[in-house]
C-alpha positions in Angstrom: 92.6 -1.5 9.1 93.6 1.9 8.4 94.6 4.0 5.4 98.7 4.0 5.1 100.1 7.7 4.4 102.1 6.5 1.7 99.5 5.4 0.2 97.5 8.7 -0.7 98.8 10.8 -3.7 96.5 13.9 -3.0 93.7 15.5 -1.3 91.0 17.7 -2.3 87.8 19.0 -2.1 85.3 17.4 -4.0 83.2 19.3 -6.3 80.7 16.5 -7.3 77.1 17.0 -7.3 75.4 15.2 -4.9 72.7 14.3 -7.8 75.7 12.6 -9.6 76.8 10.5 -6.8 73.1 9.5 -5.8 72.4 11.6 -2.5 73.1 10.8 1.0 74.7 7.5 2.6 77.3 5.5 1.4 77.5 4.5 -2.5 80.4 3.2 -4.9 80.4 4.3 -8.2 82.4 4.5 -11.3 82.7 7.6 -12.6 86.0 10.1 -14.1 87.5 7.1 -15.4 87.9 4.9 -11.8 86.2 3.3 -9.0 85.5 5.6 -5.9 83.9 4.8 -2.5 81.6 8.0 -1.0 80.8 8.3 2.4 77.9 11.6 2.4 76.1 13.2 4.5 73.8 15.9 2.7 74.5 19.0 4.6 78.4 18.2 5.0 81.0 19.3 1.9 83.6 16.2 1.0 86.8 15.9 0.9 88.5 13.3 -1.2 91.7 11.1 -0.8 92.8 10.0 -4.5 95.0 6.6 -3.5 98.2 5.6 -5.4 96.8 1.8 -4.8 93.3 0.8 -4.8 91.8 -0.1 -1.9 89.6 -3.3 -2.7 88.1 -1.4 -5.8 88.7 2.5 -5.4 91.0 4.4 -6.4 89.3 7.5 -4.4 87.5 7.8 -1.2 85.4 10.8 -0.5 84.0 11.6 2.6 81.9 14.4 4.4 83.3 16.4 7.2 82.1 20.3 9.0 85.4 21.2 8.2 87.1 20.0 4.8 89.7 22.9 4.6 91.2 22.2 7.5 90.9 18.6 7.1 92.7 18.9 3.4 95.4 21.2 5.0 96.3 19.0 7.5 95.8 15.8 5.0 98.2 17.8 2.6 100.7 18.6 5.1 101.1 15.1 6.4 101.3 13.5 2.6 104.2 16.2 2.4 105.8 15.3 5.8 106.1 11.8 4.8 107.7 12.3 1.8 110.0 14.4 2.8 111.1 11.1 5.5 
């Protein structure tokens, strides 16, 4: 089951220390005041979907990728696209 569009409110690059969230792998924490879902690899940045609607118990995913600018740009982009339908 995938992620609707509609469903993200923004994107960003996360800026949380991998000692905060616990290191690599996947973890769920609660932390900043809501549920999020991390999905880390050590040597990859994260970028981060903050949801409208939980999904089961986040409110934000983060995930690592090689390239999270471009990933947030188009992320962004397509959030703005669908809106504007």
């Amino acid at each position: 089951m995938g992620l609707p569009v509609d469903n993200i409110r923004s994107c960003f690059i996360d800026e949380t220390s991998l000692w905060r969230i616990g290191g690599a792998g996947i973890h769920f924490s609660f932390f900043k005041g809501s549920y999020h879902a991390m999905f880390n690899f050590l040597e990859y940045p994260r970028g981060v979907l903050a949801l409208k609607h939980k999904r089961g118990p986040a409110r934000e995913i983060a995930f690592s990728t090689t390239q999270p600018e471009q990933v947030i740009q188009l992320l962004t982009k397509t959030i703005f696209e669908n809106k504007a339908a």
